[in-house]
C-alpha positions as CSV (number, residue, x, y, z in Angstrom):
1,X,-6.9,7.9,9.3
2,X,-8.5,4.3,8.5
3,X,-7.5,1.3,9.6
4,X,-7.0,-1.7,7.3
5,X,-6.2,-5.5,7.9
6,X,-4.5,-7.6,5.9
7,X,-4.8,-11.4,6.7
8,X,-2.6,-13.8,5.6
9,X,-1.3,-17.5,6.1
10,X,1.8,-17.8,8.6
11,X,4.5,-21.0,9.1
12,X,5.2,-21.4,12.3
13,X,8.3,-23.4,12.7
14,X,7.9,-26.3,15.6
15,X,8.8,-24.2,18.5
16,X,6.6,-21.7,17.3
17,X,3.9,-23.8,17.0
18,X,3.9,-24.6,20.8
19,X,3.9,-21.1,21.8
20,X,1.6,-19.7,19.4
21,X,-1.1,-23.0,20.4
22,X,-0.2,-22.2,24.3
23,X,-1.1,-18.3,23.6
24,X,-4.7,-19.7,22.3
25,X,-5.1,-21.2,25.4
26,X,-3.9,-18.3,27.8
27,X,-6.2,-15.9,26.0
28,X,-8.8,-18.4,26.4
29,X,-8.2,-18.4,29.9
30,X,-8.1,-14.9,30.5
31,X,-11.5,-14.4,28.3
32,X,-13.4,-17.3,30.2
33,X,-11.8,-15.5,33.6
34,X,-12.8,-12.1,32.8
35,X,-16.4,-13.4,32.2
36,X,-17.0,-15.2,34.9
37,X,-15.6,-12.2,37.4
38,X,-18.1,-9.7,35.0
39,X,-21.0,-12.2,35.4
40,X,-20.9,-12.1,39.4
41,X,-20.0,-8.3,39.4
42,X,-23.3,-7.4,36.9
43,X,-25.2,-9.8,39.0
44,X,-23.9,-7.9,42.2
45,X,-24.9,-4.5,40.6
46,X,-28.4,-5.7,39.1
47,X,-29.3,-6.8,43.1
48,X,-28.0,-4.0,45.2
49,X,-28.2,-1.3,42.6
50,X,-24.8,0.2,44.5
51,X,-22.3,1.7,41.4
52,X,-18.9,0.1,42.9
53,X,-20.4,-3.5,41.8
54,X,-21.2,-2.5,38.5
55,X,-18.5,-4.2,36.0
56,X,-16.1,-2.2,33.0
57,X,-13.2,-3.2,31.3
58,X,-10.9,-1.2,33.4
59,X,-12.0,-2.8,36.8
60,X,-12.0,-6.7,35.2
61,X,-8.4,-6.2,33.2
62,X,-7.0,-4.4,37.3
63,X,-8.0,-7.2,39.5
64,X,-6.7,-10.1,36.7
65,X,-3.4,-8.3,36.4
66,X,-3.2,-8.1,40.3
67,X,-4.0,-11.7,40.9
68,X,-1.9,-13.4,38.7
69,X,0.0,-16.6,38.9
70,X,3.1,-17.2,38.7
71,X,2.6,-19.7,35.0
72,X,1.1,-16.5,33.7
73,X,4.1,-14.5,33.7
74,X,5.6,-16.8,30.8
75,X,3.2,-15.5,28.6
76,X,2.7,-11.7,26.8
77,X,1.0,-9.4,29.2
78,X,-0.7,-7.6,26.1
79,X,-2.9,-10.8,25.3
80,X,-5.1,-10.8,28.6
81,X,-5.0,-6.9,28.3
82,X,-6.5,-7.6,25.0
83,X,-9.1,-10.8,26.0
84,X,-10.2,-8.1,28.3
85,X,-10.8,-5.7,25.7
86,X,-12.6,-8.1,23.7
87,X,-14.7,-9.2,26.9
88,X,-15.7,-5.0,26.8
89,X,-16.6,-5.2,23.2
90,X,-18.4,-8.0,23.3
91,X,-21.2,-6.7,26.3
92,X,-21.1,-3.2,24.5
93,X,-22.7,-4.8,21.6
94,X,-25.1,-7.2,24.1
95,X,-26.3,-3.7,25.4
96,X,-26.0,-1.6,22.2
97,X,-29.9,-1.7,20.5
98,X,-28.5,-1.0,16.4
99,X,-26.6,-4.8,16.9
100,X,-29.9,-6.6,16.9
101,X,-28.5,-10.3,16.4
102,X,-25.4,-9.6,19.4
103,X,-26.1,-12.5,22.4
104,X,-24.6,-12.1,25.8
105,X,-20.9,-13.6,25.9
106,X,-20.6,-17.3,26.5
107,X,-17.7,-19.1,28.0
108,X,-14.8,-20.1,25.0
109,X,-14.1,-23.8,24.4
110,X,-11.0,-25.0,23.6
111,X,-12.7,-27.4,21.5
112,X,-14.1,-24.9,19.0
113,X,-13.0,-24.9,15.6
114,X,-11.2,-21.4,15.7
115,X,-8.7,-20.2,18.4
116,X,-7.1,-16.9,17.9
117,X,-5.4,-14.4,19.9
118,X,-4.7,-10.7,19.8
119,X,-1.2,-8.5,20.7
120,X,-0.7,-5.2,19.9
121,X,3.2,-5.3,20.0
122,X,3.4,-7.3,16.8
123,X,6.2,-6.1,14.5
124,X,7.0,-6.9,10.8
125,X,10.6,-7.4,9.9
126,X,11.7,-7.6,6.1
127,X,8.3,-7.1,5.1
128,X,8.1,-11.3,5.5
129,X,8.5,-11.9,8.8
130,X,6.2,-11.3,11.8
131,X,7.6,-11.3,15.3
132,X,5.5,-11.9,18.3
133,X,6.5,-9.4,21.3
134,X,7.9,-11.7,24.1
135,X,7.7,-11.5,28.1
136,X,10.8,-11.2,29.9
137,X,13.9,-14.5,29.3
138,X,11.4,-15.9,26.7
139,X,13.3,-16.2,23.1
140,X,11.0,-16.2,20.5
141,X,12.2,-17.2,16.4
142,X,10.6,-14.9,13.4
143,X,7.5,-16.5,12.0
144,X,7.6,-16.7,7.9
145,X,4.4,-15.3,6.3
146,X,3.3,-16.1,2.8
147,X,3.3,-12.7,1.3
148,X,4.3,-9.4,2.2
149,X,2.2,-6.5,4.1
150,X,0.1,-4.5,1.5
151,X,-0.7,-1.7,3.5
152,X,2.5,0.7,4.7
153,X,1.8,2.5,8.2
154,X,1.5,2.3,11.7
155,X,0.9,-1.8,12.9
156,X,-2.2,-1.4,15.5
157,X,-3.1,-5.3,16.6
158,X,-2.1,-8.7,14.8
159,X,-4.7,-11.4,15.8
160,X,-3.1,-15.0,15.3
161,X,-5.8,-17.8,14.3
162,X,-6.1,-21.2,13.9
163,X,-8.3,-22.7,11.7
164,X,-7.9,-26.6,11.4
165,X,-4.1,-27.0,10.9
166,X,-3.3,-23.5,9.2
167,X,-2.0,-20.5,10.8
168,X,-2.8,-17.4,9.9
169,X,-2.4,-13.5,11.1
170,X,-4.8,-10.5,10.4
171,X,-2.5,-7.7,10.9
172,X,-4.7,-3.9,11.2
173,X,-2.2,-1.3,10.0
174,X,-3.3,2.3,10.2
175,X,-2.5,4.0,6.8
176,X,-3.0,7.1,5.0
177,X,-6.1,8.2,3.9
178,X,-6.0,8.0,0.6
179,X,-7.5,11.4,-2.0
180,X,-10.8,11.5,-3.4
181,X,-10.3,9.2,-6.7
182,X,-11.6,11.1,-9.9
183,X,-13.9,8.9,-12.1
184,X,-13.0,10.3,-15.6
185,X,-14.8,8.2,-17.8
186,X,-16.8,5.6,-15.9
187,X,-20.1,4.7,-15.3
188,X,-22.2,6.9,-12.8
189,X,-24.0,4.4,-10.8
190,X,-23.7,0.1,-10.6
191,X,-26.4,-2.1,-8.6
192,X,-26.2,-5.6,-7.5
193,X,-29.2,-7.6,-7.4
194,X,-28.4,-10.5,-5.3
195,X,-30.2,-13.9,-5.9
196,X,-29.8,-17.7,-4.5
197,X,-26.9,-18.9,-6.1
198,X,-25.4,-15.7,-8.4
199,X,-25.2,-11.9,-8.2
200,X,-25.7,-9.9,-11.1
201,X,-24.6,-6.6,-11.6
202,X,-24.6,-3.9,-14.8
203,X,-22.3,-5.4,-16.7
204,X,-21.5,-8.8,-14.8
205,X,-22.6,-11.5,-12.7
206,X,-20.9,-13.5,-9.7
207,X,-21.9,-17.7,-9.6
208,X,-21.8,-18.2,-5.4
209,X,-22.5,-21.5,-5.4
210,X,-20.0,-23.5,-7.4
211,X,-19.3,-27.2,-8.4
212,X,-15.9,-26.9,-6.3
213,X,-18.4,-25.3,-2.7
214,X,-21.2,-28.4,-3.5
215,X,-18.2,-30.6,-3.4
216,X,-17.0,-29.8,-0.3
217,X,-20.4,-29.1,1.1
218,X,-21.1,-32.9,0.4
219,X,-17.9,-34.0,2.6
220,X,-18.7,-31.7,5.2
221,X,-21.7,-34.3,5.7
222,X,-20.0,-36.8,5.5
223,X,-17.4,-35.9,8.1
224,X,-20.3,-34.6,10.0
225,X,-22.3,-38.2,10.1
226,X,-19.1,-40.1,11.2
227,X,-18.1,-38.0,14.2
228,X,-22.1,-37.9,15.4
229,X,-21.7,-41.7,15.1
230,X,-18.5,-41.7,16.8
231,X,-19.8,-39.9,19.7
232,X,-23.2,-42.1,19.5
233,X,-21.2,-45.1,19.8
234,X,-18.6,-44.0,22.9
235,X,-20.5,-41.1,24.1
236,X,-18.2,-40.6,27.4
237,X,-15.0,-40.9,25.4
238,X,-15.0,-40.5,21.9
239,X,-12.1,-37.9,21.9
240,X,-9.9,-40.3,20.4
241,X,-7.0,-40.0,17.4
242,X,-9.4,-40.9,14.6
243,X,-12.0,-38.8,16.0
244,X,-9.6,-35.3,16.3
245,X,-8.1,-36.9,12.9
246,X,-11.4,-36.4,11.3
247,X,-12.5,-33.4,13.0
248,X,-9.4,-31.6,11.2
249,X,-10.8,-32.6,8.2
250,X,-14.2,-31.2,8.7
251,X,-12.3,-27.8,9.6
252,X,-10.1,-28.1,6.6
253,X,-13.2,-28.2,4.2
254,X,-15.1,-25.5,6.5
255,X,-12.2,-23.1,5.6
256,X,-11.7,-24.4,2.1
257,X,-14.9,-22.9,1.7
258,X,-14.7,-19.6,3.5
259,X,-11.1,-19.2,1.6
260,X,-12.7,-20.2,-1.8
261,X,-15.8,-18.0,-1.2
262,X,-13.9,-15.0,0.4
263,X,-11.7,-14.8,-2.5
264,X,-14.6,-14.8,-5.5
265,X,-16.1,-12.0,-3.6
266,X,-13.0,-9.9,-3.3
267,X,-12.5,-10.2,-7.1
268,X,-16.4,-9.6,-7.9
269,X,-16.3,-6.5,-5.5
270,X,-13.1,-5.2,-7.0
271,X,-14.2,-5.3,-10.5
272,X,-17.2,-4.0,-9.6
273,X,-16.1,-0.6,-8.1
274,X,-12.9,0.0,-10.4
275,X,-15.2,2.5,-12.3
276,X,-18.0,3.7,-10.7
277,X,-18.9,6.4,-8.3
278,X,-22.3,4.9,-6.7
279,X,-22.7,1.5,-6.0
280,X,-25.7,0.4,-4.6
281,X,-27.6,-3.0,-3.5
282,X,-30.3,-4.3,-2.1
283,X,-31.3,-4.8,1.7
284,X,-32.4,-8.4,2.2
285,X,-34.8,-9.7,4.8
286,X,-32.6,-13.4,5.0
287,X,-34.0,-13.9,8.7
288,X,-37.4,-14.0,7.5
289,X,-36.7,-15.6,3.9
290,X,-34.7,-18.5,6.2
291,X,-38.3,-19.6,7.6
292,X,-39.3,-21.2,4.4
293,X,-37.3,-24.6,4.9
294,X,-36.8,-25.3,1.0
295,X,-34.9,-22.6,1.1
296,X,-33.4,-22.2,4.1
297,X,-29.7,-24.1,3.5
298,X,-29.6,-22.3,0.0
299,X,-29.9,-18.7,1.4
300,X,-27.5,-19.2,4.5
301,X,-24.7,-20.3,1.4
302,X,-25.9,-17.2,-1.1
303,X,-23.3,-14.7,0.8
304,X,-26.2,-11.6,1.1
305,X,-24.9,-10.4,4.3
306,X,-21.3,-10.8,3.4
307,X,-21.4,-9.8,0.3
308,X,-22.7,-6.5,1.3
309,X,-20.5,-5.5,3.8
310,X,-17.6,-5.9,1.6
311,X,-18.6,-4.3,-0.7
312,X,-19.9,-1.4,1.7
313,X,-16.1,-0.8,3.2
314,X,-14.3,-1.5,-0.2
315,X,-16.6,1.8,-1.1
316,X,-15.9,3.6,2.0
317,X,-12.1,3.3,1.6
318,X,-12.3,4.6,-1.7
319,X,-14.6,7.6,-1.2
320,X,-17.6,5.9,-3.1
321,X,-21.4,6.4,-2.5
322,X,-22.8,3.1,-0.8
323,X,-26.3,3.0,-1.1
324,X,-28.7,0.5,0.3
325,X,-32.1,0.2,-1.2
326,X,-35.0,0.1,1.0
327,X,-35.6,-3.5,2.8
328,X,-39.2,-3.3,0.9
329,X,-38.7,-1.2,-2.2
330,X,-40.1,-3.7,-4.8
331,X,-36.8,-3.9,-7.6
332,X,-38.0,-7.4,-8.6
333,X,-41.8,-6.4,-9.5
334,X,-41.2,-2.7,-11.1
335,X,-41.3,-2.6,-14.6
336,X,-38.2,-0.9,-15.6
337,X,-39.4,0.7,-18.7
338,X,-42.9,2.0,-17.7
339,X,-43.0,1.6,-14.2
340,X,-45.6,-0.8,-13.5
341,X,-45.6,-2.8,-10.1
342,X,-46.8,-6.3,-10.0
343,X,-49.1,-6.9,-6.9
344,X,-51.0,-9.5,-5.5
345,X,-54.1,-8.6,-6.9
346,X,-52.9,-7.1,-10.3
347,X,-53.3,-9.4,-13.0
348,X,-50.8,-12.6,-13.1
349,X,-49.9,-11.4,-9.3
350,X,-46.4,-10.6,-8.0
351,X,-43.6,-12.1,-9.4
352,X,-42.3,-14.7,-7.6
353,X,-39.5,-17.4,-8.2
354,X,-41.6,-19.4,-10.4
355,X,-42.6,-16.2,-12.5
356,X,-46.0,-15.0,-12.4
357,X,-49.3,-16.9,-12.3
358,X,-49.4,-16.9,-16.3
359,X,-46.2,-16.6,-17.5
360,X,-44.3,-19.0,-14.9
361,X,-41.2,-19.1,-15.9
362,X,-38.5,-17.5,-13.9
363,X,-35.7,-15.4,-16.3
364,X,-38.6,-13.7,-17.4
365,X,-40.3,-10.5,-16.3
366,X,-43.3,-9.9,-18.1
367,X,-45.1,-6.6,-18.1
368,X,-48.9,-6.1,-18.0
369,X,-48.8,-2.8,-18.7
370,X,-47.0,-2.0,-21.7
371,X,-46.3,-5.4,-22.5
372,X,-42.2,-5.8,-22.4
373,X,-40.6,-8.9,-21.7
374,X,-37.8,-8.2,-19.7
375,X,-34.7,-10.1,-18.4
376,X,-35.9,-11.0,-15.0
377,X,-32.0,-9.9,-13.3
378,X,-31.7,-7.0,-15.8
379,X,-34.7,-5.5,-14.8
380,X,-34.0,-5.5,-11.0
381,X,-30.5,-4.6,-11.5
382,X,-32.4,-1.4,-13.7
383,X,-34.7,-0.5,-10.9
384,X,-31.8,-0.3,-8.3
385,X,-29.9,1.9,-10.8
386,X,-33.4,4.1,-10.8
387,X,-33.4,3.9,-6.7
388,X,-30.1,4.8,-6.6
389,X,-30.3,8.1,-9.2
390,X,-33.5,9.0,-7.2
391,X,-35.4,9.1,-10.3
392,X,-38.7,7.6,-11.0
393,X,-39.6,4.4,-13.5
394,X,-40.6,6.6,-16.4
């Protein structure tokens, strides 16, 4: 049975408020505790080799829960059970070779621009109100949330975040897995050919760079240059109310932007797989494309990574094909109608993002072989269609 989350925008009432921000910080604590006892235990175990220093999740969460104070016993027992758990996640991935970007876990700041916290006892009353579980002679009010659940089972974890001055909770319900869909009438197979700036698919295209993102982009700056020349000026205390005051207003416009691109890619994806049975799109090298330093602050806004993995579990929860083109299958130099590939030593040489050496211009593909000018996006988004079907150019 899958699990789905649904995250939406909570208002805390004052009270609320405190506990909720004093939860961040006990599951900060707990996380930075848990680290520092793993760190000295793996250290232990790398030295003497002897299996009773070597560190898991199980050992960690025991000797926390055994040495507790007597402060901590105002706060939920599940969120250090669950800090813990997230400590154990976090080193699986450092060790696990398929997560190839994962670093080993750092310490937690209270200063960062997210804080969250995780309970698994989280309960939804009325279908609009969320209700923290509480230790023992605590009396905690309902928490209002902006819209109702959309998923109807079983409530595994609710992780409550802050981001600037918002609250929000991303609740994972387990839910019913849902029958094969039948595709009636639909087309067999849509690709998405993802470029700087806009996606383009079959029969649509996504702009990811907007006026509205640039905007904020360009007070994100701004913010940015007056707290580095607050702390330039006062570097030992520059903490003060105009700094935190303007430092909210950097994480508003951070998550302005998350919200505002999160939201055109839910709506692109969802169009995109209402009638289809395949979908596939391209595997992108960004790493490596983010060493060429014109380019580098366009592709970390163009959304290739996210993009794709939404789109990858909105197909997996409804029983569609995900397919993901070869990292170096060429769907920008084939030729679409004859099958031509454009190489560096072919005539005109590869297509690049100024066109080719003759015909520089970029919309346009322009084929040496047969002679076909091509939309430069339709053609790729063609080819991928081709990859997909397993078929060859011709």
């Amino acid at each position: 049975m899958p699990i789905k989350t649904h995250k939406v925008r909570i208002y805390p009432n004052a009270q609320m408020r405190q506990v909720l921000d004093a939860g961040f910080g006990y599951a900060r604590y707990c996380y930075n505790q848990g680290l520092e006892l793993w760190n000295v235990m793996y250290e232990s175990f790398v030295l003497t080799g002897n299996l009773k220093f070597k560190p898991n999740g199980n050992k960690i969460r025991d000797i926390l829960v055994n040495e507790k104070e007597d402060w901590q016993f105002s706060f939920s027992a599940r969120i250090l059970q669950t800090a813990i758990l997230n400590l154990k996640k976090a080193w699986q991935n450092f060790f696990n070779p398929n997560m190839i970007h994962s670093k080993r876990p750092t310490f937690k700041s209270k200063r960062h621009k997210r804080q969250s916290f995780t309970t698994d006892r989280a309960k939804v009353v009325n279908s609009k109100y969320l209700k923290l579980d509480k230790p023992l002679g605590q009396n905690y009010d309902l928490i209002k949330m902006a819209e109702p659940l959309r998923f109807t089972g079983d409530i595994k974890t609710a992780t409550i975040t802050k981001r600037g001055e918002r609250y929000f909770a991303s609740i994972a319900v387990q839910v019913a897995d849902q029958p094969v869909p039948q595709f009636v009438e639909s087309f067999d197979i849509q690709a998405v050919d993802m470029n700087i700036g806009h996606f383009n698919a079959n029969a649509m295209s996504l702009t990811t760079i907007t006026t509205r993102i640039l905007h904020l982009h360009s007070k994100i700056k701004h913010y940015n240059r007056q707290l580095a020349r607050k702390r330039k000026v006062n570097p030992r205390n520059y903490w003060s109310h105009q700094y935190a005051k303007t430092k909210c207003r950097l994480n508003k416009a951070y998550l302005d932007i998350v919200n505002l691109q999160q939201d055109m890619l839910q709506k692109f994806t969802h169009s995109l797989l209402a009638d289809c049975q395949t979908i596939c799109v391209e595997d992108l090298n960004v790493n490596a494309m983010k060493m060429n330093k014109k380019l580098a602050k366009n592709l970390h806004r163009g959304l290739f990574g996210r993009a794709r993995r939404i789109i990858e579990y909105h197909a997996n929860w409804n029983h569609q094909l995900f397919i993901k083109a070869d990292r170096f299958y060429p769907s920008t130099q084939h030729c679409s109608l004859c099958g031509f590939i454009k190489t560096r030593e072919a005539t005109g040489g590869k297509q690049t993002l100024s066109g080719d050496s003759i015909n520089q211009k970029h919309q346009l593909y322009h084929c040496f072989n047969c002679g076909a000018n091509l939309d430069r996006d339709k053609n790729a988004v063609d080819n991928l269609i081709a990859y997909a079907a397993g078929l060859t150019a011709e």
